[in-house]
N, C-alpha and C positions, 0 to 999 in steps of 0.2 A: 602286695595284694595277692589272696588266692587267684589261682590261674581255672579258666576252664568252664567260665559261663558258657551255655547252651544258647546259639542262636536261631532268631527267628526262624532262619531257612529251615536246621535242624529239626524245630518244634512240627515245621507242617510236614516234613519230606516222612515217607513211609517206615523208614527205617529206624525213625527216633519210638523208642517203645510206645509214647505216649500219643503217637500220631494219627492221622486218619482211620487210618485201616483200626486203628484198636476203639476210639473213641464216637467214630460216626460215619453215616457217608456222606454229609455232607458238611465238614471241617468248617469252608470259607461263609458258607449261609449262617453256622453256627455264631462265627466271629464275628457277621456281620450283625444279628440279631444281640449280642453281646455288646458290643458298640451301642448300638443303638436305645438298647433300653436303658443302659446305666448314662447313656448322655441323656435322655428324657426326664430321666428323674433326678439330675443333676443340676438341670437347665432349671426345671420348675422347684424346687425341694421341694418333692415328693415326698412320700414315705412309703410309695409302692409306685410299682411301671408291669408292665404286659406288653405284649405283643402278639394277637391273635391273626394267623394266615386262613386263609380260604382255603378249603379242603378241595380235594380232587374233585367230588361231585359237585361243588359249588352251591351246594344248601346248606353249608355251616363254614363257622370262623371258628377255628381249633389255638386252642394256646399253644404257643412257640416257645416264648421266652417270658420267664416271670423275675422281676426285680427287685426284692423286698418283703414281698407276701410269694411264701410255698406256694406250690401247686395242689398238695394234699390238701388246703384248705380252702382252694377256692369252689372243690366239690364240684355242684352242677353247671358250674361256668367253663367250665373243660372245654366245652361246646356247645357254640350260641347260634341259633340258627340265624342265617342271615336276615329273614324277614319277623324277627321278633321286635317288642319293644323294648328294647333295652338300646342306651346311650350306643356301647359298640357296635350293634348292628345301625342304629341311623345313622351313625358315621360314616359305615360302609355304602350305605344305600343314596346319603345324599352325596357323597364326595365333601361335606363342611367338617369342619369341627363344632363337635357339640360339647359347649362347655356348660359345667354346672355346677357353681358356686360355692353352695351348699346342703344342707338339708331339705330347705324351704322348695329350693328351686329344681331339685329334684323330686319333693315329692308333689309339686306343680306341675312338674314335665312329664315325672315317669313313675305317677300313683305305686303301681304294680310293682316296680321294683323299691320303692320305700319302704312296701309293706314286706316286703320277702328279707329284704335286708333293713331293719332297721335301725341304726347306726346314723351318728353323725360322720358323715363326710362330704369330699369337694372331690368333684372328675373332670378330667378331660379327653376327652376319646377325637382322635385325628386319623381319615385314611393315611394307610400307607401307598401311594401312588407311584408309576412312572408313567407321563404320556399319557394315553386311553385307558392304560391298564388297572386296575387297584386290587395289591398281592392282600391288604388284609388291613388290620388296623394298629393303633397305636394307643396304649391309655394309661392315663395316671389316676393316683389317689394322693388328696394332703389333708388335713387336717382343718378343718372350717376354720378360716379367721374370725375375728368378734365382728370385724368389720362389715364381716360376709361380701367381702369384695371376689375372691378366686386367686387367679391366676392376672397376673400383669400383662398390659400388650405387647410387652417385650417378650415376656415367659411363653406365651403363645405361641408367638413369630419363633422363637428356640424352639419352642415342640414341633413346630408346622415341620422345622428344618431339620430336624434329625428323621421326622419321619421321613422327607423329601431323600435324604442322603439313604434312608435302606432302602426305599423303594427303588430309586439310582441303583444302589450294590445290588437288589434280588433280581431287578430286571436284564443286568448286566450278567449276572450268574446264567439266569435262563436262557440268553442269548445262548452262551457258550455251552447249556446244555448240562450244567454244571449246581443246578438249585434245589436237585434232590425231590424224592417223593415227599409229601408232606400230609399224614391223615391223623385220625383220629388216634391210630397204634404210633404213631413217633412222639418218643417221649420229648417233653419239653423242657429246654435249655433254662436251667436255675441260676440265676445271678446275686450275689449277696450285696445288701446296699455298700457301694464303697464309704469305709471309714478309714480313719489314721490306724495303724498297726496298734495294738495293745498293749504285744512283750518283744521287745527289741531283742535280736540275734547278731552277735558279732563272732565269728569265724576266726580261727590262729591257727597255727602253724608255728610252734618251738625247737628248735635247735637245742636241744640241752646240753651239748660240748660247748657251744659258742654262747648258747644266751642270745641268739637272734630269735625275732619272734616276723614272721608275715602274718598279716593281720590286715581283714578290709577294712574297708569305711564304717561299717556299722560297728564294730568292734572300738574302733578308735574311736567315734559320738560317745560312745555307753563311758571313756573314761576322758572325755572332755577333753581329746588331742585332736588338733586339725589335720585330716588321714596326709595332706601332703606334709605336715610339719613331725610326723611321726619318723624316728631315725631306725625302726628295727630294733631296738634295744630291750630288753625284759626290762632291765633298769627302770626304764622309762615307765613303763607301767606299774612299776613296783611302787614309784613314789606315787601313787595314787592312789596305792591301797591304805588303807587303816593301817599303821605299823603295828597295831597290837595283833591284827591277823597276818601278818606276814609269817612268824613261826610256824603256825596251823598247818597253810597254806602251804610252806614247804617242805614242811612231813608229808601231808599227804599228796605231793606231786611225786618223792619219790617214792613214796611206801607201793604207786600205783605203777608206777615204771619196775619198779623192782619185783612186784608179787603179778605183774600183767594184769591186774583188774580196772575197772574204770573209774576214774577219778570222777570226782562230785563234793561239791565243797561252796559254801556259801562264804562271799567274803563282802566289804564293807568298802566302798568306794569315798573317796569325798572330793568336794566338785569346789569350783573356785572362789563360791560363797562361803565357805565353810559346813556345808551339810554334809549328808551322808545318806545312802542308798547302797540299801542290799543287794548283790546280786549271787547269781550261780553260775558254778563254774563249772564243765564237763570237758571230760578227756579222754582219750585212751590210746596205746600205743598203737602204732602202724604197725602191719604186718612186711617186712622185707619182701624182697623176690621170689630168694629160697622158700618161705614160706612161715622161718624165722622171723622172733618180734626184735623189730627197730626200738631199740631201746634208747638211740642216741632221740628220738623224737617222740611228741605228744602232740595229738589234732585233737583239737574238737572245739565246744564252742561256749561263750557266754553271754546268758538270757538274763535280762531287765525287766522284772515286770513291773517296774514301777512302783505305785503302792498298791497294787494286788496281791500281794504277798503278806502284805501288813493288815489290808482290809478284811481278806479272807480268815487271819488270825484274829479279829476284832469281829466281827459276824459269829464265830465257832463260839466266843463269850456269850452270847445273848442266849435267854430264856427263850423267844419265842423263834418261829420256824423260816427260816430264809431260804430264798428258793430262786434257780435264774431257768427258764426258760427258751428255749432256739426257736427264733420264727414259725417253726411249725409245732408247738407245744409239747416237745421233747423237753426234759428234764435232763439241764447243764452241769445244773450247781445247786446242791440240798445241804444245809448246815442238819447237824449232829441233830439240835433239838425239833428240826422236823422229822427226823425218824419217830423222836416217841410221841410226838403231836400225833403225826397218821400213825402212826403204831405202822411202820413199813421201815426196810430196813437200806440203806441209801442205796446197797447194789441191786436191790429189784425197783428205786423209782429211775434210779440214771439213765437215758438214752430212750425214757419211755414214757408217753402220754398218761400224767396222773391217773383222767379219771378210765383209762384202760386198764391199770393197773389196780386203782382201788374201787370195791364194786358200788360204793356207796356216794364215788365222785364222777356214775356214769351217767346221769340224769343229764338229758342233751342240753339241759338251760345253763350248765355250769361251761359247757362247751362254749354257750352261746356267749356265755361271758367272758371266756376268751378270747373269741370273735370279735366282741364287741369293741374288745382294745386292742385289737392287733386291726381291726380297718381305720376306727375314727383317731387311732394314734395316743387318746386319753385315759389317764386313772378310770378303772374300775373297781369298787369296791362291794363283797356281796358275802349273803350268809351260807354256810355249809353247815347241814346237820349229818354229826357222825353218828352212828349208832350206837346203843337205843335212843339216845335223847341230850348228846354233847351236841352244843352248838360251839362253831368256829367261824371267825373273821380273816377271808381273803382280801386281802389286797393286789392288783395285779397295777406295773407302771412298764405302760411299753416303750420302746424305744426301735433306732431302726434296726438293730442285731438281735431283735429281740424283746425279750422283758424281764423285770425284776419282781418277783412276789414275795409276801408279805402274809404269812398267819399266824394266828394267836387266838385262845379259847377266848371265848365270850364271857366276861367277868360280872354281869350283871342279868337281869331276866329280859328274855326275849318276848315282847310284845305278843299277845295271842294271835296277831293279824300277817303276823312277818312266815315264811314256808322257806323252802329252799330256794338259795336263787335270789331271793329278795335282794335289792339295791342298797348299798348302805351308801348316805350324804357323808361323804368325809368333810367335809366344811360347817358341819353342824353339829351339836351337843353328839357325843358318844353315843350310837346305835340309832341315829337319827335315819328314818325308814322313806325310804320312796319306795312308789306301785312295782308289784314285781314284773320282771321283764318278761316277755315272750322268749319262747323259746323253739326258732325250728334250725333244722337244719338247713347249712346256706344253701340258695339254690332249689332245692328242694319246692317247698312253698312258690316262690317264682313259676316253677314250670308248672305248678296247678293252674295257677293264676293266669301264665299267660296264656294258656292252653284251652280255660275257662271262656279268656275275652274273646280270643278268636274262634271260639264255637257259638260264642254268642250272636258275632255277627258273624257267622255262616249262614245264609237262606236254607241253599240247597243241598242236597244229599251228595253231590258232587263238589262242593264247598266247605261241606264239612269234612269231606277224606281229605280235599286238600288240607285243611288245617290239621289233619291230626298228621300227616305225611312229614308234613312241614315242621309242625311243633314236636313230636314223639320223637321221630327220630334222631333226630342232633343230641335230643335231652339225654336219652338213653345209648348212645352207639349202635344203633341200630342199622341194617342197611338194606333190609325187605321188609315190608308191613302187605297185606291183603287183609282188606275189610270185604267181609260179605252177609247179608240180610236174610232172613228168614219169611220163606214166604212159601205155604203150602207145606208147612213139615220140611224143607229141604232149603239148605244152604245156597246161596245166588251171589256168584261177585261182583261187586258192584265198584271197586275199585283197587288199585293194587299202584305197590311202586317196588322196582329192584326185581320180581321174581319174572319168571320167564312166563306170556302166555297159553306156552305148551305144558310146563308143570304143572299152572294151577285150572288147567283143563281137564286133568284128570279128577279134581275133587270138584267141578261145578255140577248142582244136584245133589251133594249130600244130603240126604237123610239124617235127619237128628237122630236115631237110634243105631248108627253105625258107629263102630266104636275106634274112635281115631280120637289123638287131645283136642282137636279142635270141638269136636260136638261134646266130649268128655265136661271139657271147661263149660261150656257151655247148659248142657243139663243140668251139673252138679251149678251152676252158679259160684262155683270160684275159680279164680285163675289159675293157669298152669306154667308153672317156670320149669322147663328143662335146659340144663346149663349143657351139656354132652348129648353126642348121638350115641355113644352106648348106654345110656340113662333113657334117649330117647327108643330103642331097637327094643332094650329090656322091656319094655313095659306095651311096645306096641309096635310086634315080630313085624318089619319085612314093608313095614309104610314109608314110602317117599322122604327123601330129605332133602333134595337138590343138593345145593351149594352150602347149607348153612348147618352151623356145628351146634348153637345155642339158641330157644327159642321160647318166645311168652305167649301164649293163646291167652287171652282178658274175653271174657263172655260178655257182650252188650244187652244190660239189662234194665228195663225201662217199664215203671206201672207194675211189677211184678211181672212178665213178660218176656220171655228171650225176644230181641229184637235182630240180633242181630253176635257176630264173633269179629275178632280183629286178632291180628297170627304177624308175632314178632319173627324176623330172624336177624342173626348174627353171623359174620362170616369167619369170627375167630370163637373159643370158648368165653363164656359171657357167666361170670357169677353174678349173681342177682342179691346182692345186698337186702338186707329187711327194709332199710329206709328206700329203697329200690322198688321194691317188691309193695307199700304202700302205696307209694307216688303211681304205680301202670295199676294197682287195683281202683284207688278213684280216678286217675284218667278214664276206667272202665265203665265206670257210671255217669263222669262227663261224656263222653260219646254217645251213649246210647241214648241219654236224656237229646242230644242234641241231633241224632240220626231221627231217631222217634218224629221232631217235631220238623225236622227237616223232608222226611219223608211223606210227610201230610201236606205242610208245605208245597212240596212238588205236583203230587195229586191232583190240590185246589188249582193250583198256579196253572197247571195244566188246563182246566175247568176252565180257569177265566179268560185265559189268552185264547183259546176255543170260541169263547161266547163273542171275544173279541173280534176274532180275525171275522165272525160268519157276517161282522157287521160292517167289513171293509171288501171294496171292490174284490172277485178271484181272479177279475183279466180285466183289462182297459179294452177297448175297441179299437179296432183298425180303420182308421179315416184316412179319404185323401188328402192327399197334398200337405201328413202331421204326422209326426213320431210323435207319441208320449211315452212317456216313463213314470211310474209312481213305486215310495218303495214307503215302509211305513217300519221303523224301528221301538219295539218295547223301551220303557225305562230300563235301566240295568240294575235296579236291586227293588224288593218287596212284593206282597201280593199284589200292591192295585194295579189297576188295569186303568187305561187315561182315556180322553175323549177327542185323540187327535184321529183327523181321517183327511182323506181326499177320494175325490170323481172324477171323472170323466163324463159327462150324458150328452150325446147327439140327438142335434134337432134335425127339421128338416132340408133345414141349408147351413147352422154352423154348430157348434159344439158347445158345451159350456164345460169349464174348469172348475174347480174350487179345492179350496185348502183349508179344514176350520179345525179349531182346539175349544174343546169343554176344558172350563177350568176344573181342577182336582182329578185324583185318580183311585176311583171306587168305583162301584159298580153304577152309582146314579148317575158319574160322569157320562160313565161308558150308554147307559141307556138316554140319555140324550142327546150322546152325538148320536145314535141311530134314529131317536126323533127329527134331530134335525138334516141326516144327511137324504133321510124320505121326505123331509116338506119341501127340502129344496128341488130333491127330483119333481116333485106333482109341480109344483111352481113353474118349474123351467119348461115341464113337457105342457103345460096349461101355454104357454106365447110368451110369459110375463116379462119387459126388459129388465136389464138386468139392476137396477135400482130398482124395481118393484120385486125383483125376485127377493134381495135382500130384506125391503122393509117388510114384507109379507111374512119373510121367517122370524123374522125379529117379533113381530106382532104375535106369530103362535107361541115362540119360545117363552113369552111372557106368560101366556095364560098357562102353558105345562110345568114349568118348572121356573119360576122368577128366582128362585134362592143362585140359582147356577150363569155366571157370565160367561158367555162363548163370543168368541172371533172367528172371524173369515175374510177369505181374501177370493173374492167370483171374479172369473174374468170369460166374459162371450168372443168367441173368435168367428171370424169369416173365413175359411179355409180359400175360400175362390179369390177374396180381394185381400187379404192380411189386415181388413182392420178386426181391432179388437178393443171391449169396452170391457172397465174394471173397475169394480166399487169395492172398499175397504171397508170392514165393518170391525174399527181397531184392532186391524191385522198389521203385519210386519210389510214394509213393502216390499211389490214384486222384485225381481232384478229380469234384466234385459241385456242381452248376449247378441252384440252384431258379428256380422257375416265377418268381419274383420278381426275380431277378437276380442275388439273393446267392449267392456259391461259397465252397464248401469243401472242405481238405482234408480225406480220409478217412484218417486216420492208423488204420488198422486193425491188427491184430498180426499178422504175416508171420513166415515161416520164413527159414532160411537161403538162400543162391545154391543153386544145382540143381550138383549135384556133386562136393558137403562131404563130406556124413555122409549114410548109406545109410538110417538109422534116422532121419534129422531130422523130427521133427512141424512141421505146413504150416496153424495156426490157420484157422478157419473164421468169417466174419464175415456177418451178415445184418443187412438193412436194407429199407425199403419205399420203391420211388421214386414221387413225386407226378405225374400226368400234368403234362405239359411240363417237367419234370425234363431235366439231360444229365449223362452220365457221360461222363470221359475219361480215359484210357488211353493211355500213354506212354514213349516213352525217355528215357533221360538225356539224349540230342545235343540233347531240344528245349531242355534247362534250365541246362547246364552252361555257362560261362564262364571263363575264367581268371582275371577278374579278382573270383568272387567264388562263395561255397561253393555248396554245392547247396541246401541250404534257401532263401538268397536268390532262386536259381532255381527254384525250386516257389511261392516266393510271386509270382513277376513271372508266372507262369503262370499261376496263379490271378486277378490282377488282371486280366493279357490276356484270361481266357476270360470274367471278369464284366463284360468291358467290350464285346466282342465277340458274345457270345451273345446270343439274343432271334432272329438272322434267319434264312437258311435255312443247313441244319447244313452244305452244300458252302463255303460264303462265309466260315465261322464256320473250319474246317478251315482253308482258304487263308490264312486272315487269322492263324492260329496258328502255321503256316510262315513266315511270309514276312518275318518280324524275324529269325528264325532264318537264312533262305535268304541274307538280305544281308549277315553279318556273317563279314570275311574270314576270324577265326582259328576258324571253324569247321572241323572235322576229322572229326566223327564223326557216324555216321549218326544219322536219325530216323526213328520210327515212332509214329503217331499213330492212334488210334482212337477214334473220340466216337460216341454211343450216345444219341437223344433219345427219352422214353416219351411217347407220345402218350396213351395209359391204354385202356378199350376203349370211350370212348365215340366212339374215333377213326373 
């Protein structure tokens, strides 16, 4: 055997050329990401794997390691911000794996990215976790089965477990401090799908005095001797050759030892069935000590390539154009007759993207059909018009290393209906036409899309920067954004991320007619992309740059109306691509359309919650021997305004409470709870008990507004003796908080909603509260959930307020909003009232 393989050690230690220090700084993260993604797509047969990490600032998932599919092609997936809709961000966000089948069940789950990428394919997207932590994600692609079944639950459980195993190595790196920066500027680690070797190499070592040959393993395979039954012998090798090449063969081993050149010679093996295979043979002498050629000796080595050798002389025969493509649509392999098909000559297509090269193959749909077959994994087949008016038939068939294509001129007439692009049925009569395909670039379309949905549901002017914060910069590498609105001739910031609030103090107040790119973009109505600050100093001497070296001002323009600027930066040089430079000019019109109506929005919103608050208590009152607290929380999303309120009103010896909701949230809600929270004060301050207080409001409510049901829950208190009487008017019932800690519901017998029936009886309930007792008083928005009935939500309320209670009733109140306040799919308002009896020894 040759001697002198390089070990492991060797490979990582700093001194091996190829080690650390030349290749990265982070070696072992590299290996581990390596590891992991070609066992992911091993485990599931894939035809592609990724591995996206969370970026420093933790608003995006940045590709690490790609396995199967380039990184050049996956375009605007570079970086997905974490809070988008796409499969790998809810991976990250739920902690599941989100699997998705196929077509169907992705364009069920995740509209927005069907239509951006349209393709058939199957995913699987898994955190990659340790413990609390999750460094990023893990995701595959395969090729839909007919079954549309996915992935098996074993294939799963394999994916869960390689993710589990890097999350293990990256959180185990971090420990040691050893897992490296990771952002948007590290490039990402490329993994080719593993396959079996192509062209065997077997390695020798000749003796030419003795006729000794050292010779590996793979050397001894290629001539069908088992490496430990090899004796070292040329001999031995020689009967294996074709004895009609053996003469050839030994001319030209010494004609090459004698004149010092390097031997090259193709010879004829045959194998124990009696076949035969070509191979080649290379050689050259060693150079001695002195520096003299060793002519007693010849190294070098012999390549198998099976029958690619034969294939490729059988391909070079055919008429029409054969072509092999690298994962990333570089040009491997062109036979002779596709030179004069494209009329290109094979050393300007090799190592280069056809339609880069040919300008009539740059139309981004022929791209897109590339695309098409390097994700779903399947034959595509489409027309090409050459110029002026030659049409041609591509074929593309991928595979994991790649793909094979296929063209040849079109031998018959081309339908009037068929353009470039168009889809040809290969399963159907010759030139058989399906609808032509769309054509965007990957990614690309997506960040309209999703950038669209989340300004959609933006409300507010503060909602909508988050979303452009959010979605803009991940899409684009960006890492400051400031949006500011126009108001009065002059520039106003209204939101910012990344920049410092002392730089962008000095431009609050600009004047549209001062001449900086900001207001520049802005008048002229187009954007402005400066890639350099010498680009940027040239053109506008001596203005501010901070930190950032590249930058896009996009003019927010809305009705024909400057509304508003948004001011990109970068913290490295930033070339702005056309497809680039598209995507931030309609993000420009998405914004502004959605600030516009955001900012009227806020306005109104302002207006109504105004009309609101004047119709709810501005101070409770100070009674003896009672703390009250009332707090009164908006819905969390849209204009309406709702008809929840509460009181407080003293009589002459006790107080009266009450808690009531108007159903809906519009303005006629909102004016009938001030109907009703005035009938009930004349009521109370009129003597009326408090079952007449009710039936009395119930009776007016009827004649002002019958269309609208309202609820209430009144309760009369005695401050001097703790009794207390409370009537339900299909309200929630009270809860009651003893001096002990223990609460309960007061499931008391209540009347009907306020509205029904003219004549409904409104039950009267009494009870005696204990000094340090609490009562409270409530809407449904503090208890309701979607995802579980209303009693469920009376008892977590009850648990809250026995867990809670004891400190002072403001802390007690706050602390009973504020599960409520954080929880997004809330909608509807609250109203809260709590009531503690001190007794009269207070």
């Amino acid at each position: 055997m040759i001697e002198g393989n390089v070990s492991a050690n060797d490979v990582a230690s700093n001194s091996y050329p190829f080690g650390a220090a030349s290749v990265g700084e982070a070696p072992e993260r590299d290996d581990a990401l390596v590891r992991a993604v070609t066992s992911a797509v091993e485990a599931t047969a894939a035809h592609a794997g990724s591995v996206f990490l969370l970026s420093g600032d933790r608003r995006s998932l940045v590709l690490a390691a790609a396995c199967g599919t380039p990184p050049s092609l996956l375009g605007g997936w570079r970086r997905i911000p974490v809070n988008s809709g796409i499969p790998v961000s809810e991976a990250y966000r739920s902690g599941r794996l989100v699997h998705l089948a196929g077509a169907e069940e992705t364009m069920r789950r995740f509209p927005q990215l069907s239509l951006s990428v349209p393709y058939p394919f199957g995913s699987a997207s898994v955190p990659v976790k340790a413990g609390r932590r999750t460094f990023g994600v893990m995701a595959v692609l395969w090729t839909p089965r007919p079954d549309g079944t996915g992935l098996s639950r074993a294939q799963r459980r394999q994916l869960r477990s390689a993710a589990d195993r890097l999350g293990t190595a990256l959180a185990e790196l971090n420990a040691r401090r050893a897992l490296g920066e990771f952002d948007e500027r590290t490039a990402p680690v490329v993994v080719p799908l593993p396959s079996a070797p192509v062209i065997r190499v077997g390695l020798y070592d000749w003796n030419l005095d003795t006729g000794a040959i050292t010779a590996d393993d793979e050397l001894c395979a290629i001539f069908g001797i088992p490496p430990r039954s090899f004796d070292g012998e040329a001999a031995t090798l020689a009967a294996r050759i074709e004895p009609a090449d053996l003469p050839g063969f030994r001319a030209a081993a010494r004609a090459a030892v004698g004149q010092g050149h390097v031997l090259a010679h193709c010879l004829r093996i045959r194998d124990a069935a009696g076949g035969q295979r070509t191979v080649e043979l290379w050689g050259r002498v060693p150079a001695a000590p002195d520096g003299a050629r060793d002519s007693s000796h010849l190294v070098g080595a012999v390549l198998d390539s099976g029958s690619g050798m034969a294939a490729v002389a059988a391909i070079e025969r055919l008429a029409d154009g054969f072509f092999a493509l690298a994962p990333d649509g570089r040009v491997s392999y062109a036979n002779h007759s596709l030179e004069s098909l494209l009329r290109v000559r094979q050393d300007e297509l090799l190592g280069k993207r056809p339609w880069d090269v040919l300008p009539w193959l740059a139309d981004p749909v022929y791209e897109d059909r590339f695309r098409a077959a390097v994700v779903s994994q399947q034959p595509v087949s489409f027309l090409v018009r050459r110029p002026p008016d030659e049409w041609l038939v591509f074929s593309l068939h991928p595979g994991g290393q790649g793909m094979t294509g296929w063209a040849a001129p079109v031998r018959q007439p081309v339908p009037s209906g068929a353009g470039p692009g168009t889809s040809v049925d290969q399963e159907g009569p010759p030139l058989s036409l399906s609808p032509p395909p769309a054509a965007p670039r990957l990614g690309a379309l997506y960040r309209v899309l999703q950038l669209g949905s989340a300004l959609t549901g933006a409300v507010t002017a503060h909602e909508v920067c988050e979303a452009v914060s959010d979605q803009l910069l991940p899409a684009v590498g960006g890492q400051r954004l400031a949006i500011s609105v126009v108001e009065e001739g002059r520039l106003h910031l209204i939101a910012q991320r990344g920049y410092s609030r002392r730089f962008l103090a000095g431009f609050e107040g600009t004047p549209l007619h001062a001449r900086l790119p900001v207001t520049d973009a802005l008048t002229s109505g187009a954007p402005l992309f400066v890639e350099t600050r010498e680009e940027l100093l040239d053109k506008y001497p001596g203005v501010p740059y901070g930190h950032s070296h590249s930058w896009a001002f996009l003019p927010l323009i809305a009705s024909n109306r400057p509304v508003g600027a948004c001011m990109l930066g970068f913290d490295d040089v930033h070339r702005f691509p056309e497809e680039e430079r598209g995507l931030l000019t309609a993000t420009g019109g998405l914004v502004a359309h959605a600030l516009e109506r955001a900012r009227l929005y806020d306005a109104e919103f302002a207006l109504a919650r105004g009309l609101q608050n004047a119709l709810l208590p501005h101070r409770l009152p100070r009674l003896p021997h009672l703390d009250v607290a009332g707090r009164y929380l908006p819905g969390t999303r849209g204009m309406d305004i709702g008809g929840d309120w509460y009181d407080v009103i003293p009589t002459a010896d006790e107080v009266a409470l009450i808690v009531g909701d108007v159903e809906g949230h519009n303005v006629p809600a909102a004016a009938a709870m001030g109907q009703l929270r005035s009938a009930v004060r004349a009521f109370v301050t009129a003597g009326h008990r408090p079952a007449d207080v009710v039936a009395s409001t119930n009776r007016l409510h009827l004649d002002l507004d019958p269309s609208l049901l309202a609820t209430c829950c009144y309760a009369r208190l005695n401050p001097r003796s703790g009794l207390v009487r409370i009537v339900r008017a299909g309200h929630c019932p009270p809860l009651l908080r003893l001096p002990d800690g223990r609460t309960e519901i007061l499931d008391v017998p209540g009347g009907p909603p306020l509205g029904v029936e003219p004549t409904a009886p409104y039950p009267e309930s009494e009870l005696r509260l204990e000094p340090g007792s609490m009562l409270a008083l409530y809407t449904d928005g503090l208890i309701e959930r979607r995802d579980s009935d209303i009693g469920a939500g009376i008892e977590r309320l009850r648990a809250s307020l026995a867990r809670t209670g004891g400190g002072r009733l403001e802390d007690t109140a706050d602390a009973l909003l504020r599960d409520a306040s954080q929880r997004p799919d809330r909608a509807d308002d609250i109203a809260l009232l709590l009531t503690e009896y001190s007794g009269t020894t207070k």
